[in-house]
Phi, psi and omega in degrees: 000128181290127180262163179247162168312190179288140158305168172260140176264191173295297167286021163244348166292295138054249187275299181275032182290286194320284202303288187279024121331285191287008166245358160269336166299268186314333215274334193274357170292270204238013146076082211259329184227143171315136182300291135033301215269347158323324188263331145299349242281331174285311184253001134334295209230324200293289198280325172273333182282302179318332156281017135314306180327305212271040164256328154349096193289155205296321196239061153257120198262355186225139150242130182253161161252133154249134198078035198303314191073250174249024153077348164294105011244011185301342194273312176309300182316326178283294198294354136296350193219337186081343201280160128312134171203135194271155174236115196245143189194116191305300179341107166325281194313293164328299166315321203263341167287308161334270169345317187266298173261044176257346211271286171310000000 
């Protein structure tokens, strides 16, 4: 059975406002997502990495991404959990999008 996430406050609306802005600016650059999947980017990556939230056991104090990309779903998860997470990502290019949008 699927649990859904959390309501959204305001300042996480927000925030994966900001955030899939900057991945609609960037993706065509460096291809953070299928051009296809742009125009879903809420209910594709957003909305699906956000049902992560409640498998997150109660005393977790960290979260890592590995491969992050496009920060899907560690960026999301952070602005929803509040937890620190790390995002590790080889990519130049990927990364420096990482940056800007942990920034934002």
């Amino acid at each position: 059975m699927k649990q859904e996430p959390p309501a959204l406050t305001t300042d996480q609306r927000d925030r994966l406002r900001t955030y899939a802005e900057l991945i609609t600016r960037w993706s065509p650059r460096i291809n953070l997502v299928a051009p296809g999947d742009l125009p879903r980017l809420w209910d594709r990556h957003i909305a699906d990495a956000a049902q992560l939230v409640p498998l997150i056991p109660p005393d977790t104090r960290t979260l890592a991404d590995l491969g992050s990309g496009a920060g899907l779903p560690g960026l999301v998860l952070a602005i929803l959990t509040g937890l620190p997470t790390h995002l590790v990502e080889r990519d130049r290019r990927k990364a420096a999008f990482l940056r800007e949008a942990a920034r934002a």
